[in-house]
N, C-alpha and C positions, 0 to 999 in steps of 0.2 A: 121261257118268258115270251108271250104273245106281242104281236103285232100293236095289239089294242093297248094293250098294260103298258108299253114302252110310247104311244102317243099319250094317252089318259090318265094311266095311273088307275090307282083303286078308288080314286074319289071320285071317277067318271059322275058317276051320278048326282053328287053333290057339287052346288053353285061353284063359279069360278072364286078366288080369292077374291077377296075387296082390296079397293084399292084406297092409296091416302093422298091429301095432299101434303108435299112437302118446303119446307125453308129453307133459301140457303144456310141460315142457321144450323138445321137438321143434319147440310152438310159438313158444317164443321166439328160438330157435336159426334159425327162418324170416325170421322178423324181422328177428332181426340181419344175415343173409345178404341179407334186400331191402335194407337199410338198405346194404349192403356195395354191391350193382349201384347201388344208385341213386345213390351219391355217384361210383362210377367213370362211372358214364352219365348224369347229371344233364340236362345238356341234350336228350340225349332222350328222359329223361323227361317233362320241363317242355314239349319240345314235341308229344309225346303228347297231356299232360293238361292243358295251357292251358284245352281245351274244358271242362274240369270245370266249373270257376269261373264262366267265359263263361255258359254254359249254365245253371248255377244262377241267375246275378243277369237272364239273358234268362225264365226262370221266375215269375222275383217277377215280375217288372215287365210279364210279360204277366196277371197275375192282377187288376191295379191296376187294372181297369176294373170288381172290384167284381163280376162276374157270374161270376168264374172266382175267386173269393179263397177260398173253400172248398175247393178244391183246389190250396193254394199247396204244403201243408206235403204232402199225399200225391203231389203231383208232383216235388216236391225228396226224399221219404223214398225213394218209388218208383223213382225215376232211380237208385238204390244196386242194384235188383235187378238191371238191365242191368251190373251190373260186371264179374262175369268176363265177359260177351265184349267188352266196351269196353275193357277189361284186353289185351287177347288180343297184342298188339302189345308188350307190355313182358315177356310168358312168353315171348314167342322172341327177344326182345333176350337174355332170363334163359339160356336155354336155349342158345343161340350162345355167349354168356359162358363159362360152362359148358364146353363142349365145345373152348373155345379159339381158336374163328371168328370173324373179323370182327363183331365188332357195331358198327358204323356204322350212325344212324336209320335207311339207307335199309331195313335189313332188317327193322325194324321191320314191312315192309310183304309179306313173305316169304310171308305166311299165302296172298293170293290166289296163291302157285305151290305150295301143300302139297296133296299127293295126299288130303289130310283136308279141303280146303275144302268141299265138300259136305255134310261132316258137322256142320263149323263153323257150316255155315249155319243149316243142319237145327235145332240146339239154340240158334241164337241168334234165331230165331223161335219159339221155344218161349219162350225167357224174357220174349220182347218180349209173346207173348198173356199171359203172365202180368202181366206190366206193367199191358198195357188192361183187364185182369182186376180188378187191384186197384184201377186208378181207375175202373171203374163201380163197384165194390163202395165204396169209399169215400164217393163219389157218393152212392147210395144209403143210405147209415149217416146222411150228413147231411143229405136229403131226410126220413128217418124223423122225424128231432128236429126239425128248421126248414121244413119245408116245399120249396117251388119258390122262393119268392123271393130274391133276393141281398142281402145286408147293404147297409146304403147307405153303409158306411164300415171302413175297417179298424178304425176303434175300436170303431164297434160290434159287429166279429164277435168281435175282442178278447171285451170285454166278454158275448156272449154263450156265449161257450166258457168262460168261465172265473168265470163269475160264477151261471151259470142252472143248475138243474138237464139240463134238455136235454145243456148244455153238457159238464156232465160225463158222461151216459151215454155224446154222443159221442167222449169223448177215450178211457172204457174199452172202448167199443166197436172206436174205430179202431185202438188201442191192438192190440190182441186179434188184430183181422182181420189189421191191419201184420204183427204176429209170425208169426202164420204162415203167410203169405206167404213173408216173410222165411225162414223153414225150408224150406220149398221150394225158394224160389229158392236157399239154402245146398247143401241136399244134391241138387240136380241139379250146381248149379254148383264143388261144392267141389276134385275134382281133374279134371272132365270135359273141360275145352277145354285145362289142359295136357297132357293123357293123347292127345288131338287131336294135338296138335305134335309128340310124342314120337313116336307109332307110329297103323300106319293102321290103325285097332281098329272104326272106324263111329261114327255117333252113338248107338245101340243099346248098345253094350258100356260106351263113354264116360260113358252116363247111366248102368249098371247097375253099373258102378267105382264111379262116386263117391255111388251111394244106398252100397255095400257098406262103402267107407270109412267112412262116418257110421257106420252101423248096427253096423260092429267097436269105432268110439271115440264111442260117445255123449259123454261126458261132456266128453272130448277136443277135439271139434268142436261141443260148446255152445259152452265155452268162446272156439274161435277165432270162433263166432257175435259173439259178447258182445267179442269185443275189435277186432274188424272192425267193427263198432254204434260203441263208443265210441270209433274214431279219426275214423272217417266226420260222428260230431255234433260233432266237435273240428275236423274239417277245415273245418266250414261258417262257422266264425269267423276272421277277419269275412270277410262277406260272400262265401263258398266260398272263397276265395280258398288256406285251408289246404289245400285239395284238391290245389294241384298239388303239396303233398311228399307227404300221405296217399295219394292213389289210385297213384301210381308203387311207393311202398314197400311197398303191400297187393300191388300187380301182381305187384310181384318175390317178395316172400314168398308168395306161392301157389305159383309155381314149385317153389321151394324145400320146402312142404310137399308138396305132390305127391310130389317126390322122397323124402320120408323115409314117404307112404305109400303106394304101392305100390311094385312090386318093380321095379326094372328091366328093358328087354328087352333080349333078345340080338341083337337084328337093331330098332336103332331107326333114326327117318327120317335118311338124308342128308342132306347139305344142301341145300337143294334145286336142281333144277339147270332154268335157265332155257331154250326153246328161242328159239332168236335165230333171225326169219324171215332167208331168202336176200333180198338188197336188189333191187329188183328197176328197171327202165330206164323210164322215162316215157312212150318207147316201146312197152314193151307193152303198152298199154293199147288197146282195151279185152281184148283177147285172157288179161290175167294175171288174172282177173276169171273163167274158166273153167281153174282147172288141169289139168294133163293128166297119165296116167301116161306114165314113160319108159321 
């Protein structure tokens, strides 16, 4: 897979997507539509996003040695920025749904045979350095106000976030830095990796979609910011565990907003089609280890 094919895709030559305007309506209308897959496909969702929760409380509980506890809260806020491509597996369950194909888990797993994976890649390592982005930056916000040393107890950092001066510069500091972060990570990620799934457009076209989507619905896509924020702080009670309705019903409802902004194509991806090696005799060996033409 080339250089070119993983920024462009194969529709290099043909116009970028169109884009639409949308409503906050349109965002609830998303919603409602995840909320619609997710109860038809619950079990795979739940077995998607087990990991959510898992992962959350494997967070805490590796911070509890006290040397990592200052970065309990921006490793749990942070792990939200990975979502659309941790998501990516419940847009083409959405997407299959959709179009009237099979969605059984397994397809969930479809994306490693999409002629887009390369592109997938491409921007889910872009979100991932933003990730490590934000937890040095973090890092850093609370080195300014406390130093190098580590709390010697979770009450103590309690107490000194929320009782000291320091403490509050750091919560409007991180406060601040979190947000936009969080903006980035929105409008790279907002329709990019299902505009991926749909059509082979590159990671290039994918990232400049979905700045263009924002930059048509400011207000529109605060909005979905702000209501993606307050499910995601609702899913963490108790103990992430709300995550596995939240992050499947976010998955599906992206899908769905995607679709209401941009345009559809004319020619979007197939289903994809697997190639199944020829089985080959025990016998050949070592000889099937050098193929030959015929």
């Amino acid at each position: 897979m080339t250089h070119s094919h993983i920024l462009f895709g194969a529709e290099a030559g043909d116009a970028l997507p169109v884009v639409r305007r949308i409503a906050p309506a349109d965002l609830f209308d998303a919603l409602a539509r995840g909320v619609d897959d997710f109860l038809a496909m619950p079990s795979h969702a739940v077995f998607l996003c087990v990991i959510y929760p898992l992962l959350g409380i494997f967070l805490i509980s590796t911070t509890m040695g006290n040397s990592m506890l200052p970065l309990a809260f921006p490793l749990a806020a942070g792990f939200a920025l990975l979502g659309p491509l941790a998501a990516i597996g419940l847009y083409e369950l959405s997407r299959r749904r959709e179009a009237g194909l099979d969605s059984s888990p397994i397809h969930a797993f479809d994306v490693f045979h999409s002629p887009s994976l390369g592109a997938v890649i491409a921007l889910g390592l872009l979100l991932t350095v933003i990730f490590l982005v934000w937890l040095a930056v973090a890092e850093a916000i609370y080195v300014a106000n406390f130093g190098y040393s580590a709390p010697e107890s979770i009450r103590q950092f309690i107490e000194q976030v929320f009782t000291t001066r320091a403490g509050w510069i750091l919560i409007v500091a991180g406060t601040g830095a979190g947000f936009l972060f969080a903006v980035v990570a929105l409008t790279i990620g907002a329709v990019s990796f299902p505009l991926l799934l749909d059509r082979d457009v590159g990671a290039a076209v994918a990232l400049l979609t979905s700045i263009r989507v924002v930059v048509a619905n400011p207000a529109t896509m605060a909005l979905w910011g702000f209501i993606v924020a307050v499910l995601l702080v609702a899913g963490t009670i108790p103990f992430f565990l709300g995550l596995i309705v939240v992050m499947p019903v976010l998955g599906h409802a992206t899908w769905h907003l995607y679709r209401k902004a941009v345009e559809p194509s004319a020619v979007p991806h197939a289903e994809y089609q697997f190639r199944e090696r020829a089985r080959r005799s025990a016998a050949d060996f070592p000889a099937a280890l050098f193929p030959t033409r015929r």
